[in-house]
C-alpha positions as CSV (number, residue, x, y, z in Angstrom):
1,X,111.6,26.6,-7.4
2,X,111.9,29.2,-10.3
3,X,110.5,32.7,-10.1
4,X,108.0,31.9,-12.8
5,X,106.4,28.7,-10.4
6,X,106.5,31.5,-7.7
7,X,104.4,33.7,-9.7
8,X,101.9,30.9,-11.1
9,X,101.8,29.1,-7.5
10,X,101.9,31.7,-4.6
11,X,98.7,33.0,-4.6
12,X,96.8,30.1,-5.3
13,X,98.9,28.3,-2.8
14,X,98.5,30.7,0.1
15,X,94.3,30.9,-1.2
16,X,94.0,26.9,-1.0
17,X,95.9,26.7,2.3
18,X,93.4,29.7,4.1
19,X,90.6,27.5,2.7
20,X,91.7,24.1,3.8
21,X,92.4,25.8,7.3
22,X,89.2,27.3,7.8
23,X,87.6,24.0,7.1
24,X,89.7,22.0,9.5
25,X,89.5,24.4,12.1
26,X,85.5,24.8,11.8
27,X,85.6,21.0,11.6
28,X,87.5,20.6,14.7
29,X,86.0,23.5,16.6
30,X,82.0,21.7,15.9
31,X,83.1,18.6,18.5
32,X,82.7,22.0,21.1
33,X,79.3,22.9,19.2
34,X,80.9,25.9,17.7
35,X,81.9,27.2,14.3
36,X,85.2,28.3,13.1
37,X,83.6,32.4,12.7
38,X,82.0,31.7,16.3
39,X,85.0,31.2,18.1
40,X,86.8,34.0,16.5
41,X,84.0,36.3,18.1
42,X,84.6,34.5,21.1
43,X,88.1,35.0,21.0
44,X,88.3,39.0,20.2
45,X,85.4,39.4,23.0
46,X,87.7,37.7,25.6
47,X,90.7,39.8,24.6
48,X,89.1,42.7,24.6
49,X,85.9,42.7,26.6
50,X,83.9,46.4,26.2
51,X,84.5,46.2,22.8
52,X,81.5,48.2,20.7
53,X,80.4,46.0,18.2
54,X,81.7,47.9,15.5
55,X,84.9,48.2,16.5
56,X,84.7,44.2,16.4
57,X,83.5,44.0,12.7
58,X,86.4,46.4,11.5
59,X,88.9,44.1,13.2
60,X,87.7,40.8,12.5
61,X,87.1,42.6,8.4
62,X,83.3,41.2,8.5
63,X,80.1,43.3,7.4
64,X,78.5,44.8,10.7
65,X,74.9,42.3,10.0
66,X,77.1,39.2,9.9
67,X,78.6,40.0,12.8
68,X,75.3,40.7,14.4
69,X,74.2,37.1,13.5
70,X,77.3,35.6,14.7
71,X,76.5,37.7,18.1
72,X,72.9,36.8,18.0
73,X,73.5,33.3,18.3
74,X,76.8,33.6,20.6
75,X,73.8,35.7,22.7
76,X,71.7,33.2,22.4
77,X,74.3,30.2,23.5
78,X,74.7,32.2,26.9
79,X,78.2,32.8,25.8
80,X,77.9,36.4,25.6
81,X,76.1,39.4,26.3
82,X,75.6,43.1,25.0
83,X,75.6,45.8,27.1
84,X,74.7,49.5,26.6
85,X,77.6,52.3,26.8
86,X,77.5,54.2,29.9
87,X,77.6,57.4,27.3
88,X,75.6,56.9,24.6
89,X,72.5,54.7,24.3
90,X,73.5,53.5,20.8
91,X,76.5,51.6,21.5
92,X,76.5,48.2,22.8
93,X,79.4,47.0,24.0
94,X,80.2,43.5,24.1
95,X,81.2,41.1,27.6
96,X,82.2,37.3,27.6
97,X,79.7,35.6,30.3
98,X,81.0,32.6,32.6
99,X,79.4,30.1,29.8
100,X,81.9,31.8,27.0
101,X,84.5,31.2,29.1
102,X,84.4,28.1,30.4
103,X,84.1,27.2,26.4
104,X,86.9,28.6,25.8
105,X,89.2,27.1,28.7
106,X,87.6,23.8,27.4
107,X,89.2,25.0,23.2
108,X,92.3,26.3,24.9
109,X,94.6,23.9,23.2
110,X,92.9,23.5,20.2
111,X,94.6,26.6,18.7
112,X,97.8,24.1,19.8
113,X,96.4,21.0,18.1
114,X,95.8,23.0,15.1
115,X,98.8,24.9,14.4
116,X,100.7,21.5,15.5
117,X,98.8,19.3,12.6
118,X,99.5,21.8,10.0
119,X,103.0,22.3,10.8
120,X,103.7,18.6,11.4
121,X,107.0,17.8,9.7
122,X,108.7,21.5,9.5
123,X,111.4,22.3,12.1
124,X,110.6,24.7,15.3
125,X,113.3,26.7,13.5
126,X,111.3,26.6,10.0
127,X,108.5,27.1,11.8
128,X,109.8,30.4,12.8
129,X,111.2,31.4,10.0
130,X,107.9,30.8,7.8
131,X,105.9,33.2,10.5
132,X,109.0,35.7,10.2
133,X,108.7,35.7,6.2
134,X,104.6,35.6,6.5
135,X,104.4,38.6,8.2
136,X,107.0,40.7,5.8
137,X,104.8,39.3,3.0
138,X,102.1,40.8,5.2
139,X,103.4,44.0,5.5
140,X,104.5,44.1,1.8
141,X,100.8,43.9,0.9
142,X,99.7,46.7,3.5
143,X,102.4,49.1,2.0
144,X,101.4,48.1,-1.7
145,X,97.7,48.9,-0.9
146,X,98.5,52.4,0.9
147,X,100.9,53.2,-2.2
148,X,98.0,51.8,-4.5
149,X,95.4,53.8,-3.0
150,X,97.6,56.9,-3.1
151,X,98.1,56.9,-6.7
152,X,94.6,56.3,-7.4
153,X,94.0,59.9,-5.5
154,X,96.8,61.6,-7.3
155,X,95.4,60.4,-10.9
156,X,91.9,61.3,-9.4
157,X,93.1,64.8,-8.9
158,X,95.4,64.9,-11.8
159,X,92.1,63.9,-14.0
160,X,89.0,65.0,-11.7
């Protein structure tokens, strides 16, 4: 592959494989009776139970009133609770309840099944590889945006 199909295919490549992921996993997380965004909540909660809501959002990069939704309903499904901070009233922390869990044991290997499908005909060693290069591409991006957004402050102050 040339650098100038690298340039025209990358992007759209990696955007069209993030899209056809989320679909297959929400598709194969719905025989549970739960979305894709759903069991991400899930997920984070069980990882980090106590968790204030907003702490959540910033991690998982979604606005604070979709989130509430999403927790709404995972409220409602008996798969989670909210509980108030022991310091401050405001806060609500967030606690996986024996329902969340038990639906979770039940997806465990579905993260397996998933990641097995899509890498179905690339080497263990590939496989590797491919993660190893993902997350340098990954940290690229992160350093480009942190130089990005310091010039943008220096040409702010250079030009008020």
């Amino acid at each position: 592959m040339t650098r100038g199909s690298v340039d025209q295919n990358f992007l759209f490549t990696l955007g069209e494989l993030y899209r056809l992921l989320r679909v297959y996993a929400d598709k194969e997380a719905s025989r549970f009776g739960i979305t894709r965004a759903q069991w991400a909540v899930l997920a984070k909660v069980e990882r980090s139970e106590g968790m204030k809501q907003s702490e959540l959002a910033e991690l998982l990069e979604m606005q604070p009133i979709t989130l509430t939704r999403l927790i709404d309903k995972l409220c409602d499904s008996d798969w989670i609770e909210r509980r108030n901070d022991a310091s401050d009233r405001r806060v609500k922390r967030l606690y996986l309840k024996k329902a969340g869990r038990t639906l979770l044991g039940k997806m465990s290997g579905l993260k397996s099944e998933l990641t097995a499908n899509a890498l179905d005909g690339i080497s263990p060693a590939d496989a590797h590889r491919l993660l190893t290069q993902l997350e340098t591409i990954k940290e690229n991006v992160r350093a480009a945006i942190q130089t990005s957004g310091a010039e943008q402050a220096r040409k702010e102050q250079r030009y008020g």
